[in-house]
Structures are given as C-alpha cells and as structure tokens.
VOSE-518637 format. One record per atom (N, C-alpha, C, CB): x, y, z. Coordinates in steps of 0.1 Angstrom, whole numbers, plus 5000, padded with zeros to 4 digits. Glycine has a CB too. Layout:
XYZ/...
This chain:
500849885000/500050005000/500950125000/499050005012/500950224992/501550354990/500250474986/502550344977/500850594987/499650714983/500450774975/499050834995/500150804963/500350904956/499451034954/500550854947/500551114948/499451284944/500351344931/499451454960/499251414922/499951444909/499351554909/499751354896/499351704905/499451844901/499351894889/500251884904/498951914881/498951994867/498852094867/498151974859/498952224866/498552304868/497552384850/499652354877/496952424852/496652464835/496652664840/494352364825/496452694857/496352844857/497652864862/495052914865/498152974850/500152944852/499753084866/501953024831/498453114873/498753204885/498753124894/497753314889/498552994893/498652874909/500052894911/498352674906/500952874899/502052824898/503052854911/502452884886/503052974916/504052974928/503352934942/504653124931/502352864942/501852774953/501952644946/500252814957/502352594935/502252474940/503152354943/501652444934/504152424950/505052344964/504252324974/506252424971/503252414977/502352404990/500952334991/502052534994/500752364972/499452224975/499652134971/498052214972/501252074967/501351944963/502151914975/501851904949/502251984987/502951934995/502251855009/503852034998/500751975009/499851925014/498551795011/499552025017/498751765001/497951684994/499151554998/497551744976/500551555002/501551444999/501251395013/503351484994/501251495021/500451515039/499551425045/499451645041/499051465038/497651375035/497451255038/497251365023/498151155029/498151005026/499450975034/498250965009/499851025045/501250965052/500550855056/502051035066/499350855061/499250705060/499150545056/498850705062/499150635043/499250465033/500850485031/498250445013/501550495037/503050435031/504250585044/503150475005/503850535052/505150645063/506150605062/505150645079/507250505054/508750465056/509350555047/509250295052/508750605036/509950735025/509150805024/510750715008/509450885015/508550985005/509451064996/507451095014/508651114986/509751204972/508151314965/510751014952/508951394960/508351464951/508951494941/507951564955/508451504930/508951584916/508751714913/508451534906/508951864911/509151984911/509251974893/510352034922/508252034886/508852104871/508552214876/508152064854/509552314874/509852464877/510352524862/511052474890/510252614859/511052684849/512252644843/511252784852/512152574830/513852554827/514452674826/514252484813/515752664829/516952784825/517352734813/518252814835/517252884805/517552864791/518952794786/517552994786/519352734779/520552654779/521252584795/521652774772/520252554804/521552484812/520452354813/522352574831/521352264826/520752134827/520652174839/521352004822/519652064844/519552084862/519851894866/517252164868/520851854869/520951754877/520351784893/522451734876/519551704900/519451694914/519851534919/517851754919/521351604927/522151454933/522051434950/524051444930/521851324954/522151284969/523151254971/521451194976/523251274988/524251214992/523951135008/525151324991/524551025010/524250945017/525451005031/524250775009/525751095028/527051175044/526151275046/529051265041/524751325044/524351485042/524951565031/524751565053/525351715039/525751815035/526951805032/525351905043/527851755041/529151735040/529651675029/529551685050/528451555023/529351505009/529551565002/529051415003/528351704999/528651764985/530251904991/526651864978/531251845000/531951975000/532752004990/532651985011/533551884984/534251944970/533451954960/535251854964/532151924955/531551894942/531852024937/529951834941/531652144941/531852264935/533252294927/531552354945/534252254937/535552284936/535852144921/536652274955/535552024927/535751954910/534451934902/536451774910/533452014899/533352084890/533852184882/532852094891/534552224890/535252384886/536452334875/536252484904/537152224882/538352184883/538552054868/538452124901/537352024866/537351984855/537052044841/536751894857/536652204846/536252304838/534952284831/537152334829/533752294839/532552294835/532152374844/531952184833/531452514838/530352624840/529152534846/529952704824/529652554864/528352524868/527752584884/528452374868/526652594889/526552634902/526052544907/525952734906/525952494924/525452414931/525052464942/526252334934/523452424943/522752454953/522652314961/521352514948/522952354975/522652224986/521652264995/524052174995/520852164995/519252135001/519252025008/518252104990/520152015020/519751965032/521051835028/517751915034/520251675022/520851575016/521351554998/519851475020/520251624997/520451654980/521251814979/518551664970/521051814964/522351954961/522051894944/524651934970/521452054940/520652064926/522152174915/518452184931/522552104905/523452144899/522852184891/524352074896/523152294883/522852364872/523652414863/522352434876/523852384851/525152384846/524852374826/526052224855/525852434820/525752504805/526552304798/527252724803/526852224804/527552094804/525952024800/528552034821/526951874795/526051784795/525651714811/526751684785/524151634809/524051554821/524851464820/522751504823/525451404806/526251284808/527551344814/526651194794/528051454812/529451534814/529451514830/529451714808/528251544838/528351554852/528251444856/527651634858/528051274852/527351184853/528951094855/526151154839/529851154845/531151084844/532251124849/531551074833/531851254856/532351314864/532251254881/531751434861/530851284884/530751224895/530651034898/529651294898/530750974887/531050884889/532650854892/530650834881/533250914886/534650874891/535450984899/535450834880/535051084907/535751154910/534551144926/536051284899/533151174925/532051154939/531451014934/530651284941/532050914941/531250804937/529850784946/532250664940/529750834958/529150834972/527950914966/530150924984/527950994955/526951064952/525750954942/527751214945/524750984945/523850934938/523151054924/522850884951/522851004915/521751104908/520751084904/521951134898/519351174910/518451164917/517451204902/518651254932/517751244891/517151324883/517551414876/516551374888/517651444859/518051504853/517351554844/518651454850/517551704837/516451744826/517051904828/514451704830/515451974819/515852134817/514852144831/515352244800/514052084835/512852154844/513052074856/511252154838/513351914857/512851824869/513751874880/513151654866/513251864894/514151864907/513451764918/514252044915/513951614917/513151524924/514051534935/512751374918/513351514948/513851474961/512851384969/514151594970/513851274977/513151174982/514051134993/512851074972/513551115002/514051035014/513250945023/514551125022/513950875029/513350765039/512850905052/515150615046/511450845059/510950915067/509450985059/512051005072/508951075072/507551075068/507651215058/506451075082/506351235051/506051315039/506551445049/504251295032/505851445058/505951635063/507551625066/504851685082/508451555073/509751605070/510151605061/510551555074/509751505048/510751525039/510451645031/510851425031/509151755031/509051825028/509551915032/508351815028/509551955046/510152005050/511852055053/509451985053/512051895050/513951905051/514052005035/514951675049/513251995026/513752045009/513252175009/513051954995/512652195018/511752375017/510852365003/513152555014/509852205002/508952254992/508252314991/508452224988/507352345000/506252445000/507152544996/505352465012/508152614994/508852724987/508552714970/510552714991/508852634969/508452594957/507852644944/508052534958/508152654932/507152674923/507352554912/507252834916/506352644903/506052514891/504852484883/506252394897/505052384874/503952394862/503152264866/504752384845/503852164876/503052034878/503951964883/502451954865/503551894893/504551774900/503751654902/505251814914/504651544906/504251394913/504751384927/504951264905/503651334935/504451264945/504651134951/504351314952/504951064961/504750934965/505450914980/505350844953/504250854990/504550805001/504450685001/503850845010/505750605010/505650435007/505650365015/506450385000/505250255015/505050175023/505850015019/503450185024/507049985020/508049885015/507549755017/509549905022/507049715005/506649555011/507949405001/504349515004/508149464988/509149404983/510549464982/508749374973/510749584985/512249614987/512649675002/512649724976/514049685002/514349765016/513849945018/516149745018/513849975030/513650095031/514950175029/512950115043/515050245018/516150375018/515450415008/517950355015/516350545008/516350675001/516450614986/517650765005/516950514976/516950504965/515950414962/517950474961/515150344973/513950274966/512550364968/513850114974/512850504974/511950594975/511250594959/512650754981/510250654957/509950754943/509850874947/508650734934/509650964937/509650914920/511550854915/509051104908/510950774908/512050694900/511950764885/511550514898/513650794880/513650894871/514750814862/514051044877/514650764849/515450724838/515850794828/514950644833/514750944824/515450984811/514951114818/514950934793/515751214812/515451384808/513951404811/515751434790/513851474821/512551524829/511651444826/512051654826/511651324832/510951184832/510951144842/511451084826/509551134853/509751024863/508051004864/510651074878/508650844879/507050784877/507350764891/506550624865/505850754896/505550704912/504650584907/504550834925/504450464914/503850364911/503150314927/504750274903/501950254924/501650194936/500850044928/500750304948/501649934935/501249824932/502349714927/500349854925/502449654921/503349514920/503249494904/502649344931/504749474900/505249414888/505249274884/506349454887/504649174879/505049024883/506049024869/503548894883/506449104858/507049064850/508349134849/506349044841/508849224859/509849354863/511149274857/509949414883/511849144863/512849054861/512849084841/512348874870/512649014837/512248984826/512549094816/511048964827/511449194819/511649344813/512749434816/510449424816/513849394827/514549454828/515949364823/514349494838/516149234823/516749234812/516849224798/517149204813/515749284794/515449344778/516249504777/513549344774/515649554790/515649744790/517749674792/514349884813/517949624796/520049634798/520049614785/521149484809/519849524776/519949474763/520249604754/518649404759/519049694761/518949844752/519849934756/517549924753/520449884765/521850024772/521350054783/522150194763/520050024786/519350134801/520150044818/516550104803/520850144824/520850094836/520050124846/521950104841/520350054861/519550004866/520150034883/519349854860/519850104894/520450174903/519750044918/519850374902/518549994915/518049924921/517749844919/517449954925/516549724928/516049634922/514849634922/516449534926/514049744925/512849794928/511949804910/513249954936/510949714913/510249734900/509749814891/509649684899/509349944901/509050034896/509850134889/508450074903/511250114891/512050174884/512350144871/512850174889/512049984866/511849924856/510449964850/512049794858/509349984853/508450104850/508850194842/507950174860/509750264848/510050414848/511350404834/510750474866/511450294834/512950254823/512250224811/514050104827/511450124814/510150084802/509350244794/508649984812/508850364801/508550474797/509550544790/508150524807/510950564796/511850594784/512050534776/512850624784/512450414773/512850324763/511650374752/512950164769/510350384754/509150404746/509450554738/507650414758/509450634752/509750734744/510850794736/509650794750/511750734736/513150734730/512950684718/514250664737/511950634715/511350564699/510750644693/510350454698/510150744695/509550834695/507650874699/510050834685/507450814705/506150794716/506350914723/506250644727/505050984724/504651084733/504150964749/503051184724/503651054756/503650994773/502450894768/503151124790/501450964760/500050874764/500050744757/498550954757/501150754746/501450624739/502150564742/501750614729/503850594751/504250494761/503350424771/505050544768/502350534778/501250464784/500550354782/500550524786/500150394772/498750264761/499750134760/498050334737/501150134758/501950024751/502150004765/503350054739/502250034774/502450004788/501249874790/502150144799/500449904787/499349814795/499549664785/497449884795/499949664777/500249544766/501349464772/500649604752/502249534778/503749534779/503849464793/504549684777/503449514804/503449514819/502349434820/503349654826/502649314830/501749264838/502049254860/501749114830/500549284859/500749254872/499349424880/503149274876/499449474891/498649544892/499449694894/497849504901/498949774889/499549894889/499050034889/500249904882/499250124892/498850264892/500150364888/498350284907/500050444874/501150494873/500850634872/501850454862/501250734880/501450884876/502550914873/501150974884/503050984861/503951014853/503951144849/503950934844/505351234850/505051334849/506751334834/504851414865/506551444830/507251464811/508451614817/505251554791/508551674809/509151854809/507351924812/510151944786/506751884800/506051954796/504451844798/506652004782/504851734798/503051664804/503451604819/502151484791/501851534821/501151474832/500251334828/500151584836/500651234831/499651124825/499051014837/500651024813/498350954837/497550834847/497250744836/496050894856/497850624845/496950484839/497050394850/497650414825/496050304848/496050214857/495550064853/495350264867/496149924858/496049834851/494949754847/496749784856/494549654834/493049654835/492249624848/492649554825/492949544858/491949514870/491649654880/492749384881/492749714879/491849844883/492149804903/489649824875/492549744910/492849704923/492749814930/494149644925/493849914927/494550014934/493650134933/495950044929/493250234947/492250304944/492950444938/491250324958/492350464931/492550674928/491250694925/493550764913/491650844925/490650944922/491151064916/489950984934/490551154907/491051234895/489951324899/491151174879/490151494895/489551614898/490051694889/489751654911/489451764880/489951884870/488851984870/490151844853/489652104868/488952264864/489252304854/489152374872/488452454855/490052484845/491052534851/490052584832/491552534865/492852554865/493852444869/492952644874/493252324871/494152234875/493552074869/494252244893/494351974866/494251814869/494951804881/494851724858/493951724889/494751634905/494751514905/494151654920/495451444906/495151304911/495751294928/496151184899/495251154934/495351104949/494950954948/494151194960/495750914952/495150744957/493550774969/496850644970/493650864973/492350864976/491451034976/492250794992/490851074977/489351164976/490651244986/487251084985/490851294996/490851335009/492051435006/491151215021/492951354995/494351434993/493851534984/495851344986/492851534980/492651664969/490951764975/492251564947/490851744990/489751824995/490151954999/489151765005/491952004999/491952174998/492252244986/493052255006/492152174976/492652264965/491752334962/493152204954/491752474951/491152534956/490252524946/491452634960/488852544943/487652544933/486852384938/488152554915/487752264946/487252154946/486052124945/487652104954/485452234950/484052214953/483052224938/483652344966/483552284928/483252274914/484152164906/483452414908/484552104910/485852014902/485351894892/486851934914/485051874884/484451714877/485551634889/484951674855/484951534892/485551424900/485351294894/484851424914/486251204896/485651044888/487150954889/485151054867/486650854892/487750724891/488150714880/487350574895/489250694880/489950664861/489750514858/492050694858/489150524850/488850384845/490450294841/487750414829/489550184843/491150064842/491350084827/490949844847/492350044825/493250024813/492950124805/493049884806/492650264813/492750394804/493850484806/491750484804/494050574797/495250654796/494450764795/496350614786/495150914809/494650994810/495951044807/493851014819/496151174800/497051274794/496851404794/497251264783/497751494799/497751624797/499151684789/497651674810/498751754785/500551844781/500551954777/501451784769/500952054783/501552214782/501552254768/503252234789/502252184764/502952224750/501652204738/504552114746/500852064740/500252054727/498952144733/499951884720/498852164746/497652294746/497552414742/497352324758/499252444744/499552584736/499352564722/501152624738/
C-alpha cells in the first residue's frame, strides 16, 4: 500500500503555490505508506543549462568538493545544497556531470535529470521530507508525488519514488510488477541501467525506452498496458505533460478532479479536498486500462 498525488496545473497564477498544495495533498496520505516519500518539482527551465538533482548518503558534508571538481574539471556550473540533495545547474552535458561524478564522487547518487525536473526523496515521513527540501517554497507547472509503504524492497532513500530514467521523466507507482525481472533484462539489452532492484524503476525505464522511439507519454502509456503485467497505478510526469493509467483490473484506488485550473490525482478523495475550486471540480475514478494525458505544449 502507497499514496500518491499528481498536480497539473493549466492556471500558470497557481503556479507559485504549487509546492504548498502538492505538499499538502503528499500530507495527507502519510498513512498509506510512512517509511519514504519523494516529490517531483517541474519549475521553469533555464535557458541553455541542465538541472541535475544528486544525493548524498553523508548529508551536507558529501557535497563539500563537488563545486571545487566541477570547477576543476572546467565545467560552467552552480550548486545549490538542500539539506541531503544538492541541485546542479550547469551550460555541460547531464552525461558530462554523470562521468564526472562517477569517478571522482562515487558516494553521490543521481536523483534526476532534465531542463525543468528537481526530484527529492527520502526515507521518513512526507511532512519531514517536505520540509527537510523547503517545498512548499516551491514553484512550478505540475508535479508527482509518492508515500511508501516497502513490502518488496528495503527501506532507503533509492527505493523511495519518484523513479527517474530519462530527461525530465519520472513515475510514482503503487502496486506490484509480476514481470519487472524479465523486462529488465530486455531494458539492459537496450543500454538502460538499473540503480535498484525495485520494479517500479523498471516502469520508469520501460516509459523511456518508449519514448526514445519516438512515443509521446499517452502512447508509452497505452503500450504499457500490453507490455506490463501485474497490478498497477502509474502517475507520470514529462518537461512538459502529466499522464495516469492504471492496470486492466483496476485494484489500486484513485481518484482524479479537473477545472480549468488544475488536473489532480490522489490514491484517495481526501488528498485533493483543499485545493482550491474542489468544490466545482468534475470528480471520477479513472477507468482501468485507460490512459489519461495532459500536456503544456500541445495545449499551447
């Protein structure tokens, strides 16, 4: 059992609140899953740079050289540190910083890459981890989140979600993979690695691999349900979309709410009763084996 919560926003005036109602909506559901929690942040890309967000398993203290060998390998970059994580921003490739910190910060994990994504996640309950990152500071166009509850992997910080494989790509999942083994050594076959043994990350590998073919979200989605067995609930968030699907049996509860200023999703009713207009909102369970989609760009 896990909770998830997803954010769209379609009124770009929510936008600098919504660290605070996707933080409180993440609040919410501590009870279906108190051992981690993570959120996903799309905020404004900066024009030409990348935004890496990396952990570290020492705190604060592991990121003390990353600045100085960045510098030192001569790549244009700044580093913000946020508690355990520390969000790079930099005119470099993500692979440039990837080969970097692999052999120079091995200790460092990478948590998420793109022009917009800033995921953070840690072991412990939703309101600290919110609080350890100063989300509710936050802005942005739409996020994911996910509280968990560990029944097939251990509790840490990397089997937290959201789980992130490609450029402002990630997925929160609640529910069980029976064919994860399998599909993941097809996704190695293709070059994709693999940081855990957590199935939902193979989810999340399976969605790029789709999209790297050239598949928009709603069509990695639809090929998802062909592809994947077992029960599932996926919110997925793009640069620029927001998608829900869930498996044909349909097990796992959500609930979906839209205006016109927002799409919400919640594993239950309760995580989406402050937002604001709720009280006018179309409300409805997402039907099994459908694919719900949003996206910024093809609305524009």
């Amino acid at each position: 059992m896990c909770g998830i919560v997803g954010l769209f926003l379609k009124d770009r005036s929510l936008e600098p609140k919504l660290g605070e109602l996707i933080s409180d909506m993440l609040i919410t559901m501590t009870d279906r899953g108190p051992d981690s929690a993570g959120i996903a942040i799309y905020g404004a890309p900066s024009t030409g740079k990348t935004k890496i967000t990396v952990q570290s398993p020492d705190g604060e203290r592991g990121f003390s050289s990353l600045a100085a060998e960045l510098r030192e390998a001569g790549l244009d970059a700044t580093v913000v540190v946020k508690s355990t994580h520390a969000v790079i921003e930099t005119s470099a490739s993500a692979d440039e910083i990837r080969t970097l910190i692999s052999a120079k910060l091995p200790k460092l994990r990478i948590m998420g890459s793109g022009d917009s994504v800033e995921i953070y996640k840690e072991t412990g309950l939703p309101k600290d981890v919110v609080a350890r990152f100063g989300v509710r500071a936050m802005s942005g166009s739409h996020g994911i989140g996910h509280t968990r509850m560990a029944t097939e992997s251990a509790v840490t910080t990397l089997g937290a979600h959201p789980f992130s494989t490609g450029a402002d790509q990630c997925l929160v999942h609640n529910g069980s993979l029976s064919n994860h083994n399998n599909l993941r050594r097809e996704l190695v076959r293709e070059g994709m690695t693999f940081e855990t043994q957590n199935d939902s990350e193979v989810a999340a590998a399976y969605l790029t691999s789709q999209m790297s073919k050239g598949k928009d979200l709603g069509e990695a989605l639809t090929s998802a349900l062909d592809d994947l067995d077992g029960f599932f609930t996926f919110v997925v968030g793009t640069k620029s979309g927001f998608g829900v699907v869930r498996d044909p049996i349909a097990c796992k509860p959500a609930v979906m709410a839209e205006t016109d200023q927002y799409v919400a999703f919640g594993s239950e009713y309760r995580a989406l009763v402050n937002l604001p207009g709720i009280e006018n909102a179309r409300v409805w369970e997402p039907e099994p084996a459908t694919v719900y989609f949003w996206d910024h760009e093809k609305a524009a």
